[in-house]
C-alpha positions in Angstrom: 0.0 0.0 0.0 0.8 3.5 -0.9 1.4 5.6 2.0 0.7 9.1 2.9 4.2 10.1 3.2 5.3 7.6 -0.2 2.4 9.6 -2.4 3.6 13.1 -0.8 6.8 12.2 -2.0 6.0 10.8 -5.4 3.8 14.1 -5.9 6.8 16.3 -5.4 9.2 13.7 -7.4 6.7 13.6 -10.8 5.9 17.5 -10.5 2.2 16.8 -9.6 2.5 19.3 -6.9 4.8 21.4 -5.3 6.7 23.5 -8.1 4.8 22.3 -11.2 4.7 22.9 -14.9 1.8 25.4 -15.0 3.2 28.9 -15.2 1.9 31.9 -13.0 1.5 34.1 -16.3 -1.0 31.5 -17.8 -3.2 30.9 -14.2 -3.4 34.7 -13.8 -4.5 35.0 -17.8 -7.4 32.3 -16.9 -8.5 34.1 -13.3 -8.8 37.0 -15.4 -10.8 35.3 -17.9 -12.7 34.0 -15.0 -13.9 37.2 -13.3 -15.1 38.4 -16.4 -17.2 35.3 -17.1 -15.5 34.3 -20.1 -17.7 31.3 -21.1 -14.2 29.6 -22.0 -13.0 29.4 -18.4 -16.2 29.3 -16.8 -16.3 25.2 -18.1 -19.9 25.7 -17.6 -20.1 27.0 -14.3 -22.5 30.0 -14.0 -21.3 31.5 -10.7 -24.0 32.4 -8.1 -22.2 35.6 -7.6 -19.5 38.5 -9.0 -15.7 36.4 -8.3 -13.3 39.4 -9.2 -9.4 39.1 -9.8 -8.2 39.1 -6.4 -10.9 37.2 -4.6 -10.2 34.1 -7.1 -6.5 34.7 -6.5 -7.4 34.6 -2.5 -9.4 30.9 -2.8 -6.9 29.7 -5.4 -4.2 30.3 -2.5 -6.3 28.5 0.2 -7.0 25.7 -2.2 -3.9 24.9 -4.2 -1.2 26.5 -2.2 -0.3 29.4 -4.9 0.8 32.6 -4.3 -2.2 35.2 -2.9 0.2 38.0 -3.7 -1.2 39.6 -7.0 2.4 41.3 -7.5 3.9 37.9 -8.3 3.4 37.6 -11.9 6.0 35.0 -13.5 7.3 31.9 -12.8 6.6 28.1 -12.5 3.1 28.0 -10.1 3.4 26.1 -6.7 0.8 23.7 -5.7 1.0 22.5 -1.7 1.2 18.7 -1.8 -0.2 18.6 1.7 -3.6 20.1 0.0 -3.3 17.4 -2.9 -3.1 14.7 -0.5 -6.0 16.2 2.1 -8.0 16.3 -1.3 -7.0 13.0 -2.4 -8.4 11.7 0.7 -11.8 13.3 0.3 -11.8 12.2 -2.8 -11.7 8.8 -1.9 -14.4 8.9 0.8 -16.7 10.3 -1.9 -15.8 7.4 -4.2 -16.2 5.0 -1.2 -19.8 6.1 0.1 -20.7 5.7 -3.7 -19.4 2.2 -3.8 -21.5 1.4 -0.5 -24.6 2.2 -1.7 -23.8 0.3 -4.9 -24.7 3.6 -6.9 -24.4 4.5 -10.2 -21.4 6.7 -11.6 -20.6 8.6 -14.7 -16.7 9.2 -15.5 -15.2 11.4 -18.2 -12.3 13.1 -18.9 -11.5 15.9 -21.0 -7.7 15.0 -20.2 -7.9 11.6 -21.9 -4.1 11.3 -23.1 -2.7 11.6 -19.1 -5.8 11.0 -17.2 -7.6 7.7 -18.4 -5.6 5.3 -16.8 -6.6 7.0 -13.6 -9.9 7.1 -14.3 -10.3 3.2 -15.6 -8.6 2.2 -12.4 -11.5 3.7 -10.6 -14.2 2.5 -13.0 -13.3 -1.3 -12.6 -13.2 -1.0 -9.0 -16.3 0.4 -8.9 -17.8 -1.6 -11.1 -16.3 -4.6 -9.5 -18.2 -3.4 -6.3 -21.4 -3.4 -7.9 -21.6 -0.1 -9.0 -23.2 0.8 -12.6 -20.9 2.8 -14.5 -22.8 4.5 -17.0 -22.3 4.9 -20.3 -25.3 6.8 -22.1 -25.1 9.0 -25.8 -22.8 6.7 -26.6 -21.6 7.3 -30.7 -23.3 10.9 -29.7 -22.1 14.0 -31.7 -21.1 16.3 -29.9 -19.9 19.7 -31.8 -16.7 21.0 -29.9 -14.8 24.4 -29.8 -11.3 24.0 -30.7 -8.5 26.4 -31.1 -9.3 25.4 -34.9 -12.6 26.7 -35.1 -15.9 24.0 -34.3 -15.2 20.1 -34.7 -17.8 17.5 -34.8 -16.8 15.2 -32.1 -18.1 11.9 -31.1 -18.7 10.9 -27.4 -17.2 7.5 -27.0 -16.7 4.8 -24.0 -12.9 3.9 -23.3 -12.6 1.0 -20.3 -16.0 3.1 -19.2 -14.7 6.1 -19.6 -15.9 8.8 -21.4 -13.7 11.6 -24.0 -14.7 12.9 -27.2 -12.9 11.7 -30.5 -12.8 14.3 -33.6 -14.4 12.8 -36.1 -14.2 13.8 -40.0 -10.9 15.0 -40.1 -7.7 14.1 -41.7 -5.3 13.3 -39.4 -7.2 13.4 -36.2 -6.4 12.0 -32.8 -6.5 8.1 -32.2 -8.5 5.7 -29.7 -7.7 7.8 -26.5 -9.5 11.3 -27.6 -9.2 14.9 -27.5 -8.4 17.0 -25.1 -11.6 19.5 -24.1 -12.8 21.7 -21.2 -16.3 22.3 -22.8 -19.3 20.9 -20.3 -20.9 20.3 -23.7 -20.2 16.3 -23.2 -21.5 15.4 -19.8 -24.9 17.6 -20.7 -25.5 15.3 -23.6 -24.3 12.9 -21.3 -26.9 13.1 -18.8 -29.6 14.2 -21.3 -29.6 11.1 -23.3 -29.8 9.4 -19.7 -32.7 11.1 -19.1 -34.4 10.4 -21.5 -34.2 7.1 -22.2 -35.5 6.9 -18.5 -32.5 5.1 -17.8 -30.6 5.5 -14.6 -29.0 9.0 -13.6 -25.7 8.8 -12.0 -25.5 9.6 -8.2 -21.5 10.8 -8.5 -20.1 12.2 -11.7 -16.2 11.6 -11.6 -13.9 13.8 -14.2 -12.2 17.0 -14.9 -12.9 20.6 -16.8 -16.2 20.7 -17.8 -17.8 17.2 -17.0 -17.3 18.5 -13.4 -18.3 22.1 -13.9 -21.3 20.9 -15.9 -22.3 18.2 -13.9 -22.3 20.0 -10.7 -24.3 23.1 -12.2 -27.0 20.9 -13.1 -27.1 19.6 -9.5 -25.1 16.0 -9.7 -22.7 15.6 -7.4 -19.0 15.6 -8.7 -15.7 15.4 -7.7 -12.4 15.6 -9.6 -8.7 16.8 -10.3 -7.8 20.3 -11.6 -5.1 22.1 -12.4 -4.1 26.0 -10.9 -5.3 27.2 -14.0 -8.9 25.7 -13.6 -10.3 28.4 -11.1 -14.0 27.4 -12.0 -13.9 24.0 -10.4 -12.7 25.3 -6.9 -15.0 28.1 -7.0 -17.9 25.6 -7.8 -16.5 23.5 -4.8 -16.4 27.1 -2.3 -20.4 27.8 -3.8 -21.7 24.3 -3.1 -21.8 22.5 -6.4 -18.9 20.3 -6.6 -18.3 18.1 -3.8 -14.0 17.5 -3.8 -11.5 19.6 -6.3 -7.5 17.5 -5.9 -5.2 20.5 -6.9 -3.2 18.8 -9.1 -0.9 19.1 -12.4 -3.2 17.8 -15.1 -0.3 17.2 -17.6 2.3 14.9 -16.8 3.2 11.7 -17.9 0.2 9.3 -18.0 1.7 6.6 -15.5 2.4 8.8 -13.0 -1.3 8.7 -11.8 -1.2 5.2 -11.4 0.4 5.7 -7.8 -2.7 8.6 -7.2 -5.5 5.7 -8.3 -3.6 3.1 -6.0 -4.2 5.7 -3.4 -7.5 6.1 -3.8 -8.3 3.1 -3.8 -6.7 1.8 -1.2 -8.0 4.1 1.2 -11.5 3.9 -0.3 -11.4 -0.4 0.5 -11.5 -1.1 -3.2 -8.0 -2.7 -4.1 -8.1 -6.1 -5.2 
């Protein structure tokens, strides 16, 4: 078993948390975005109230460990791996209390190239607990915003996963997806779910915009973000997402593997 100190250690080591690879120049960019409701940032969030600059740099400080001081404007960001690991922890008690009641998850990623391994780890063991991981709109078309203009997209099912794969284009990405913060996939997600009367997922599990969407329609969620993702810790500080892990959502795909193990372990579902 992966302890707290190992994980703390391995956090710092891979560049999860402490200094990471996010710079301070591209979170401030995106808090600025943020505070004036720039529907690109916002990952389909609509915030209950006004979040200017410096109050997001304030709750970014007490939730990732950045600097609060608005005068420091360059570098490599700082996450505290103590808050990664106090997160990680919540995180798993939200996945366990699911996995007691046997209830029904949804899982997406709009990080599929690093993050899917994480999330499959979670999906089996959930499923293998006698949970129902959902997969509705499967084969779905979804119509994405890209930094090339609109792309038809297709929502697809990877070891129960969901990501988005461009579709109709030469050259596009392979089997594990495209990287996307829009919340359009998890509302056609749970759409489709509803309407085919099927079963609605009690804990949505993901990143950018499957947790910002999720938790504005009022599903609970939980997931990872990175300091430049201020719209899922200021859904967790207004109520709507349940557990934000301050994390870097870029590295190297096996270095999640030990964060799953963690998870897992503490939320009784290794095998």
């Amino acid at each position: 078993m992966l302890g707290t100190g190992a994980l703390r250690a391995h956090l710092i080591e891979a560049r999860l948390a402490g200094t990471i690879a996010t710079t301070r120049e591209k979170s401030l960019a995106r808090y600025r975005l943020f505070a004036a409701r720039d529907p690109r940032v916002l990952l389909g969030l609509d915030p209950e109230r006004d979040w200017p600059l410096g109050e997001v740099l304030r709750l970014m400080g007490r939730k990732c460990g950045v600097s609060a001081d608005p005068a420091h404007t360059s570098g490599p960001d700082v996450i505290d791996p103590d808050r990664t690991v106090a997160a990680l922890d919540g995180f798993a008690e939200r996945v366990a209390a699911a996995a007691g009641r046997r209830a029904p998850v949804l899982i997406g990623t709009g990080h599929p190239h690093r993050l899917l391994g994480f999330y499959a780890a979670l999906a089996d063991a959930l499923s293998s607990a006698g949970c129902p991981v959902l997969t509705p709109a499967y084969g779905a078309r979804v119509d994405i915003a890209t930094r090339f203009g609109v792309r038809p997209c297709t929502l697809a099912y990877v070891r129960g996963v969901a990501l988005m794969r461009e579709t109709g284009v030469r050259g596009a990405p392979g089997d594990r997806g495209v990287h996307t913060h829009s919340p359009l996939p998890v509302r056609t997600a749970l759409a489709a779910a509803a309407d085919t009367a099927g079963p609605l997922p009690a804990l949505v599990i993901g990143d950018h915009g499957w947790v910002c969407g999720a938790g504005q329609l009022g599903f609970e969620a939980i997931g990872l973000a990175d300091t430049d993702d201020p719209a899922l810790f200021v859904g967790q500080a207004e109520g709507r997402v349940s557990v934000v892990v301050p994390l870097d959502d870029a590295v190297r795909a096996a270095d999640y593997r030990p964060l799953a193990r963690y998870v897992l372990n503490r939320a009784r579902l290794s095998r």
